[in-house]
C-alpha positions as CSV (number, residue, x, y, z in Angstrom):
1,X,107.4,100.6,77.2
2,X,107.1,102.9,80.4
3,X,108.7,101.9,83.4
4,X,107.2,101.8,86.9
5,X,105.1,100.5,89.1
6,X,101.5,99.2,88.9
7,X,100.0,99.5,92.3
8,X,96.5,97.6,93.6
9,X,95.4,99.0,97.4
10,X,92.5,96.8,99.3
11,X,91.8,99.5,101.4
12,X,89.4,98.4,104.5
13,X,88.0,100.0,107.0
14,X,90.7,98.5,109.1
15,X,93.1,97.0,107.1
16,X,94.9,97.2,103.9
17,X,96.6,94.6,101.5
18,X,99.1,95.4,98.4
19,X,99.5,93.7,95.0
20,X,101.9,95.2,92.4
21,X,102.8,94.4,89.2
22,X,106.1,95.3,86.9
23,X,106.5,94.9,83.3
24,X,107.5,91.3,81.9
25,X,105.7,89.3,85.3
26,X,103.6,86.8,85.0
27,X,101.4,87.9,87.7
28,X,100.9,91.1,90.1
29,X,102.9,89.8,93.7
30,X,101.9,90.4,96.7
31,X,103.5,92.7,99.4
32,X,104.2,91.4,103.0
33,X,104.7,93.0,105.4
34,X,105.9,90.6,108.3
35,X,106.6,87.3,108.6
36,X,104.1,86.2,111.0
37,X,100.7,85.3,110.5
38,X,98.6,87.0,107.5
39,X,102.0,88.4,106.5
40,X,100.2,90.4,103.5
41,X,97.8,92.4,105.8
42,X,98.3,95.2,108.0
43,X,96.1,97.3,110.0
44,X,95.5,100.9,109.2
45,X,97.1,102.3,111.8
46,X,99.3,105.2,112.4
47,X,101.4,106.0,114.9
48,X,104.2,108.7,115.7
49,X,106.3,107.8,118.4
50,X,107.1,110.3,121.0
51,X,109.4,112.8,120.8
52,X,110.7,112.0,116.8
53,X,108.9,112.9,112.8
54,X,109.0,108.9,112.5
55,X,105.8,107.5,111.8
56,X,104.5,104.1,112.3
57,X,102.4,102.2,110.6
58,X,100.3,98.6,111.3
59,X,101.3,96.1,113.9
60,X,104.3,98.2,114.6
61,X,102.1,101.6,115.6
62,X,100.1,99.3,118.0
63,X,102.9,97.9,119.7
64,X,105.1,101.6,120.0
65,X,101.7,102.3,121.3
66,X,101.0,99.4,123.8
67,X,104.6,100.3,125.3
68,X,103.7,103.9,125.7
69,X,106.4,105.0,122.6
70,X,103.6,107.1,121.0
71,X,99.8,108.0,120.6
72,X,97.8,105.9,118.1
73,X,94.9,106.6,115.2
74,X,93.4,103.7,113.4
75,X,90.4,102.6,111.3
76,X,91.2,106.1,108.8
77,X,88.5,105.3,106.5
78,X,86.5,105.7,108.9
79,X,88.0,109.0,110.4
80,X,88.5,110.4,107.1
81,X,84.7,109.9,106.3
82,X,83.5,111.4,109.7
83,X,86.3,114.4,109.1
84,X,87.7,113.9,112.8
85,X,90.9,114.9,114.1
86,X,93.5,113.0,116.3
87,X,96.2,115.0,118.7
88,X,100.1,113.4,119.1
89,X,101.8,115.4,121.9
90,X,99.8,118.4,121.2
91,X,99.7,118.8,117.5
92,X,96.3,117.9,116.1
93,X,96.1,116.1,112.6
94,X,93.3,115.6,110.4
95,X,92.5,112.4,109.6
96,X,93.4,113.2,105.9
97,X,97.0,113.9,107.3
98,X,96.9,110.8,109.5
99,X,96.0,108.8,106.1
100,X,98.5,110.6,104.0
101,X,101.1,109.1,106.8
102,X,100.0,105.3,106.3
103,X,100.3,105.8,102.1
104,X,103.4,107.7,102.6
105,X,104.9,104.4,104.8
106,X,103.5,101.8,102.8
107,X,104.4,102.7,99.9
108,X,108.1,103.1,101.5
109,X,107.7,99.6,102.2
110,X,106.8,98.8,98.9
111,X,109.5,100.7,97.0
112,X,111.9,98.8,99.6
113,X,110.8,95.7,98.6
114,X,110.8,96.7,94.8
115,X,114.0,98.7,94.5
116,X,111.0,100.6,92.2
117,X,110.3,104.3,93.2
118,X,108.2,105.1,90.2
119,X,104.6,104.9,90.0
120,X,103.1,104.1,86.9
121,X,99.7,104.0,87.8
122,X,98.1,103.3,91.3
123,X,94.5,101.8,91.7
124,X,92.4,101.8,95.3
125,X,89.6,99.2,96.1
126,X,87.2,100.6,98.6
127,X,84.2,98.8,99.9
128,X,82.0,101.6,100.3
129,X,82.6,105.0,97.2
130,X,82.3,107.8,99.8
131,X,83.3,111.3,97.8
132,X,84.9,112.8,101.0
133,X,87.4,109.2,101.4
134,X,87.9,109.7,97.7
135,X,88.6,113.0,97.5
136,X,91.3,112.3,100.5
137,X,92.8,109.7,98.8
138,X,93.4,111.6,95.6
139,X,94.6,114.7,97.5
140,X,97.2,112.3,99.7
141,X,98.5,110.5,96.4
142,X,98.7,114.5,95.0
143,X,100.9,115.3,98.1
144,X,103.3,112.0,97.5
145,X,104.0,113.5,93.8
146,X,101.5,111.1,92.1
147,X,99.9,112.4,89.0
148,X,96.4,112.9,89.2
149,X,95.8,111.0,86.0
150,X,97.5,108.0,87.2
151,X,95.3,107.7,90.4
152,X,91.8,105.5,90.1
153,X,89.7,104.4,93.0
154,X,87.5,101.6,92.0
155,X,84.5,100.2,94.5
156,X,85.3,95.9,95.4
157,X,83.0,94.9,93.4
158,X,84.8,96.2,90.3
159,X,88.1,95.2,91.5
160,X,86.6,92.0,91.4
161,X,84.9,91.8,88.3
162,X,88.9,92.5,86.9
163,X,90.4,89.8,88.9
164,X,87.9,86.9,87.4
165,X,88.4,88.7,83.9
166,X,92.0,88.3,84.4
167,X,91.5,84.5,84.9
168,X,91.1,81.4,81.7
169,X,87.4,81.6,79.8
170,X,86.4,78.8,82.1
171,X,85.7,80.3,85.2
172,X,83.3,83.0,84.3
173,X,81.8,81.0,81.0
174,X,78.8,81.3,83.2
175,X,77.8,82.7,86.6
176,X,81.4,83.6,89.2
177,X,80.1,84.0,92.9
178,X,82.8,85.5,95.9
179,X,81.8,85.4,99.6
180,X,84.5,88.0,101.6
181,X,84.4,87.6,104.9
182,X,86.1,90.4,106.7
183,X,86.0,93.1,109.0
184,X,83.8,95.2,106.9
185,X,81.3,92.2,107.0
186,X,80.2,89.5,104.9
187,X,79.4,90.3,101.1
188,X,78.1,87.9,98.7
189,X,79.1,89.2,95.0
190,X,78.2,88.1,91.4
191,X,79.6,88.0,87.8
192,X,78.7,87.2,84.9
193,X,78.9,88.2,81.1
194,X,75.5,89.6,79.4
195,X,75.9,88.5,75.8
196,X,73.7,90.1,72.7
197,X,74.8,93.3,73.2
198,X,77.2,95.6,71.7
199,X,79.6,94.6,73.1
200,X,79.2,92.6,75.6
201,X,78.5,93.6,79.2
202,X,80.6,91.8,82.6
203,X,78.2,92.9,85.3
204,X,79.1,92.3,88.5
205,X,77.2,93.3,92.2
206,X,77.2,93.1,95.6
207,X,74.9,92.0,98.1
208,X,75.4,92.6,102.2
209,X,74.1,89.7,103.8
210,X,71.8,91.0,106.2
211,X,72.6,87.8,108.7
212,X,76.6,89.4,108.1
213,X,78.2,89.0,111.5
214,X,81.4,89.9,112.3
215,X,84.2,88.5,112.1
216,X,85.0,87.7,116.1
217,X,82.1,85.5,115.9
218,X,85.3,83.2,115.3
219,X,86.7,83.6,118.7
220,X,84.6,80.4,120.2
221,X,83.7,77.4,119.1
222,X,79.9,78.3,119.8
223,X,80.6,81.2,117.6
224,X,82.5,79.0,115.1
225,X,79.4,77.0,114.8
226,X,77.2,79.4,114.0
227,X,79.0,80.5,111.0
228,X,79.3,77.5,109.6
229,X,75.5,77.5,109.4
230,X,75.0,81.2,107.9
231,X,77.4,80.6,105.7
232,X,75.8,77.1,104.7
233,X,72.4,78.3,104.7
234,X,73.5,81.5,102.7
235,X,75.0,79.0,100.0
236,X,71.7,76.9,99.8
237,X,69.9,80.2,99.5
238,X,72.2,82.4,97.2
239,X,73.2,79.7,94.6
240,X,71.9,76.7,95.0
241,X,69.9,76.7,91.7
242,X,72.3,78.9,89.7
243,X,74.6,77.8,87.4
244,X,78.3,78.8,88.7
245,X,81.3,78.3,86.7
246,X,83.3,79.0,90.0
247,X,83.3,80.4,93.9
248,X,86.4,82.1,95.3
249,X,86.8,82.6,99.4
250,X,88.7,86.2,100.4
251,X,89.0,88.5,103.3
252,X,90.8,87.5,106.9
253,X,87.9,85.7,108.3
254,X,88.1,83.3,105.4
255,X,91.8,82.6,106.5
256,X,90.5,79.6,108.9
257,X,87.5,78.6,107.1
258,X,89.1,74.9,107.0
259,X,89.0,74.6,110.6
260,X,85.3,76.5,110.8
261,X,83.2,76.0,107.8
262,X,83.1,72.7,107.4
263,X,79.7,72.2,106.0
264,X,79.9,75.2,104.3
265,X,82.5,73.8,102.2
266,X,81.1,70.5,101.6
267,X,77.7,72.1,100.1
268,X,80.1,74.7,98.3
269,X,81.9,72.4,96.3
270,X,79.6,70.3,95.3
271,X,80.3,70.2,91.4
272,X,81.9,73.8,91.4
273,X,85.0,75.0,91.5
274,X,86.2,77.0,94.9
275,X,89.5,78.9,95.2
276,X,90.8,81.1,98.4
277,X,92.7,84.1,97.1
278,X,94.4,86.4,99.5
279,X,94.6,89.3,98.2
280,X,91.5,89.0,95.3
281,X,90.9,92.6,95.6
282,X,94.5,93.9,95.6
283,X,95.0,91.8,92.7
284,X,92.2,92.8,91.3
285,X,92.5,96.4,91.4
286,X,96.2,95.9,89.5
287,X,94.4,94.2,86.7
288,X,92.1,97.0,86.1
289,X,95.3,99.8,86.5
290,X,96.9,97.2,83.6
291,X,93.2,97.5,81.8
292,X,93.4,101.3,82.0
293,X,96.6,101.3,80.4
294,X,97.1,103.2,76.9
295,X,99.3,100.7,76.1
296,X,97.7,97.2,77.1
297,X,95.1,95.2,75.5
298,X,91.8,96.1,76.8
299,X,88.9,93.9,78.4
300,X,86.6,93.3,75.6
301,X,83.6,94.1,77.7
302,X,81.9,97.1,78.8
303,X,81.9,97.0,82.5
304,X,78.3,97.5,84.3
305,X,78.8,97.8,88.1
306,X,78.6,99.5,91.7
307,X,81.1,102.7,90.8
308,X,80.2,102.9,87.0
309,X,77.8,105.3,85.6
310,X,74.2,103.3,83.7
311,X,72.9,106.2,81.5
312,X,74.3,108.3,79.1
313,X,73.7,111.9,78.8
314,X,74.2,114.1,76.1
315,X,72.7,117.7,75.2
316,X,72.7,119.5,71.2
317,X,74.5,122.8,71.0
318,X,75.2,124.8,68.0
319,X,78.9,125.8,66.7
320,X,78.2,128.3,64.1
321,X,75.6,126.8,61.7
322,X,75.8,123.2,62.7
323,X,74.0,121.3,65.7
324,X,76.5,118.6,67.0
325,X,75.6,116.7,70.2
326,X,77.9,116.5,73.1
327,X,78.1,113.7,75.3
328,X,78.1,114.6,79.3
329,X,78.7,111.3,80.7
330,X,78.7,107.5,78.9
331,X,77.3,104.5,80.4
332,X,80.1,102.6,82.7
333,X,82.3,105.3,83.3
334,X,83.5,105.7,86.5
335,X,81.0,108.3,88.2
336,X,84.3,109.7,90.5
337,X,85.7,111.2,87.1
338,X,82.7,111.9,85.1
339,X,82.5,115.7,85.1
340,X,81.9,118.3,82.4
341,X,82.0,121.9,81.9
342,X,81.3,123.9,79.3
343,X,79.9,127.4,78.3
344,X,76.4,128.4,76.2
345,X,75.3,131.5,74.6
346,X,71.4,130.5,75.0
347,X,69.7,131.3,71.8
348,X,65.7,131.9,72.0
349,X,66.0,129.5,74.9
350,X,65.2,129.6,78.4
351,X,65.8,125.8,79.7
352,X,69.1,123.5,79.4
353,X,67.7,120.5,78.0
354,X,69.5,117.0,78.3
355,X,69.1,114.1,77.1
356,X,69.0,110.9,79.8
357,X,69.0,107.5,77.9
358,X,69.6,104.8,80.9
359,X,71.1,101.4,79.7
360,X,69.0,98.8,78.7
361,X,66.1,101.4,77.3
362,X,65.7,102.0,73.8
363,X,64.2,105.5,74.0
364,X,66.3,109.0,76.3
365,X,64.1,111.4,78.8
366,X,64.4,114.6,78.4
367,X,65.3,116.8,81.4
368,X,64.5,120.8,81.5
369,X,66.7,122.8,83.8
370,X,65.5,126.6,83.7
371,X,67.7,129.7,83.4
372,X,65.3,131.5,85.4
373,X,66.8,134.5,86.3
374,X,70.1,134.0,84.6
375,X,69.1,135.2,81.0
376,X,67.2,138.2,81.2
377,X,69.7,141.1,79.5
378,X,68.1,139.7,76.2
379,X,68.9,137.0,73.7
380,X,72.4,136.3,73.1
381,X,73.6,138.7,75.6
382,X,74.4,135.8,78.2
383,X,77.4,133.3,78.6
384,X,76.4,130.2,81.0
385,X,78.5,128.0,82.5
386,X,77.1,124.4,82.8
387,X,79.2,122.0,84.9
388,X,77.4,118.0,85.3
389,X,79.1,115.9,88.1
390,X,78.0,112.8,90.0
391,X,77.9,112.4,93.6
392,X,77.6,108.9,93.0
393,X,76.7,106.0,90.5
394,X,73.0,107.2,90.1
395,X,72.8,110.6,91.2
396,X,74.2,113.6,89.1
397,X,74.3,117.1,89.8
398,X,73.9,119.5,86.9
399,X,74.6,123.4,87.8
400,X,74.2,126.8,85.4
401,X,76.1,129.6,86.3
402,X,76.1,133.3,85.0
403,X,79.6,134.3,83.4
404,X,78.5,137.7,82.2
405,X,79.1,138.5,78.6
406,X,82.5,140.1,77.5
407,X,83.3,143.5,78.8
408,X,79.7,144.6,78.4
409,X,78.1,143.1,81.4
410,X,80.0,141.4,84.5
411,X,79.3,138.1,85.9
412,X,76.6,137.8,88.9
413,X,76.2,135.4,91.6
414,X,73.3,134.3,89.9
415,X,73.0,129.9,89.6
416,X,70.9,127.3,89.1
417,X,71.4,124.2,90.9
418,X,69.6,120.7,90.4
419,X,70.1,117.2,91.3
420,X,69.2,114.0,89.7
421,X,68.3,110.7,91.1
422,X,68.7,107.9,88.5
423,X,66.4,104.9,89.4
């Protein structure tokens, strides 16, 4: 069995939480990072304190900070996704480079903890799949030595589809509900298993409660109040005539929801099953690392949700005498690392033609993209490049590029470029 770790990152918008896993536990274990209060949180915050390489991470950036030891940066998803810059003592950093920092010193942390430096495969829960916060993530993880193949990024919503997988039959023999209640706001998700299909699909989604307030609405007891009826009337309005196998409570604002949510508790658990877990995401993003795993048994469902792909496409190309079709991209693969490539010699044709078949339909659409100017030296005397990528869940990019043909005639700047909105 290969050693290492298996890492699970809740990255926020302003915080982050840990889970890991190692080979022969019973369960992924949290990491903490202090020993006061919410011990497995910390903020994403980066420091470098004045006059020194160290960096700083968390509550300890804010304090070096607060006592003048060194400029601060925080809320990097945030930075990273606006591409702004920060300047310590007259260098300026990216916010990439700021984010690289806080991986590189948590996951110091972590291997201190461990004794483990080996990663065998790291999985990051966003809330929101923004391509230029991926691709950051990705190229930080590339930086700390990571292979690309062992990094995923998975949206919440998928982490916690894994974590209730991960759980007894029970809770999700019918309809699981979560309400996280953080900085980010206050999301309502859903999952539950769609049976009669081949095989069967765990479907999971989101929904961003438009009366979402934040989360220092707890800072008075006016405030406190007002919660506790959102949150009571969201329960009464959300699931009140659904049938739910169980409710689980996560994110920081939940922490206190004893002291605050009173009657949103007593209407919650009436005849269902409620659980607060800490770190559901982290967690959860460690059982889909374990999922992805050559080696482990897999999830007997096909997973349908926010990050995973709902149509297949596929396009019929001739090698040599025989037509084959080639798959592009398969229903609930994760959009992020759906891409394909591939070079055509068009043969009396002047169109790519693919095949769109979205899930749940019995019969594909058929999509033209035109060579146009790309195939005019004559039939067979052309070699296109076709590339398909998605920018995100529903919407692909499909591109056709002139490679020339062999020594006879050189590649032009010529290209075709469209983009596709699944609905």
């Amino acid at each position: 069995m290969e050693q290492g770790l298996i890492i699970g990152y809740d990255l926020c918008k302003d915080y982050c939480r840990i889970s890991y896993y190692r080979e022969g536990e019973e369960e992924p274990a949290d990491l903490a990072f202090t020993d006061e209060q919410n011990p497995y949180l910390i903020q994403n915050a980066v420091c470098r304190r004045s006059g020194t390489a160290e960096w700083l991470i968390g509550q300890e950036a804010y304090e070096a900070a607060l006592f003048g030891a060194g400029a601060i940066a925080d809320k990097l998803l945030t930075l990273v996704a606006k591409k702004s810059f920060a300047t310590f003592e007259g260098v300026k950093y990216t916010a990439e480079e700021l984010l690289f920092h806080f991986l590189d010193e948590s996951l110091k942390k972590l291997f201190a903890v461990t004794k483990e430096h080996r990663i065998r495969r790291i999985v990051f829960s966003v809330q929101e799949l923004d391509a230029t916060v991926l691709d950051a993530i990705v190229s930080c993880m590339k930086k700390l030595g990571v292979d690309r193949k062992d990094v995923h990024i998975i949206s919440h919503t998928e982490s916690y589809l894994f974590f209730v997988l991960s759980r007894s039959r029970d809770p999700w023999s019918n309809l699981s509900v979560l309400y996280d209640f953080s900085g980010d706001g206050l999301n309502f998700y859903e999952m539950e298993i769609l049976r009669g299909m081949q095989p069967n699909v765990a479907s999971a989604k989101r929904t961003f409660l438009e009366e979402g307030f934040s989360i220092d609405i707890l800072d008075s007891s006016a405030g406190k109040k007002m919660a506790d009826s959102i949150m009571t009337s969201s329960v009464e309005r959300m699931i009140a005539k659904k049938l739910v196998s169980s409710c689980y409570l996560s994110g920081n604002g939940m922490d206190s929801v004893q002291e605050w949510g009173g009657n949103f508790l007593r209407i919650l658990c009436q005849r269902r099953r409620v659980f607060f877990i800490e770190n559901l995401f982290a967690k959860g993003s460690v059982y889909a690392a374990i999922d992805g795993l050559e080696d482990a048994p897999k999830t007997p469902f096909s997973v349908m949700c926010e990050g995973r792909i709902r149509v297949d496409i596929s396009v019929d190309v001739y090698k040599g005498l025989n037509q084959q079709t080639m798959s592009l991209a398969k229903v609930g693969a994760n959009w992020y690392e759906t891409r394909s490539t591939f070079d055509i010699i068009p043969d009396q044709e002047n169109a790519l033609k693919l095949r769109v078949k979205k899930v749940g339909e019995r019969n594909p659409v058929t999509i033209e993209i035109p060579f146009e100017s790309l195939n005019r030296r004559g039939n067979k005397l052309s070699r296109l490049r076709v590339s398909l990528f998605f920018t995100r869940d529903n919407i692909f990019t499909v591109s056709v590029t002139d490679r020339g043909f062999g020594e006879f005639f050189p590649p032009t700047e010529a290209e075709v470029h469209r983009t596709f909105t699944v609905e």
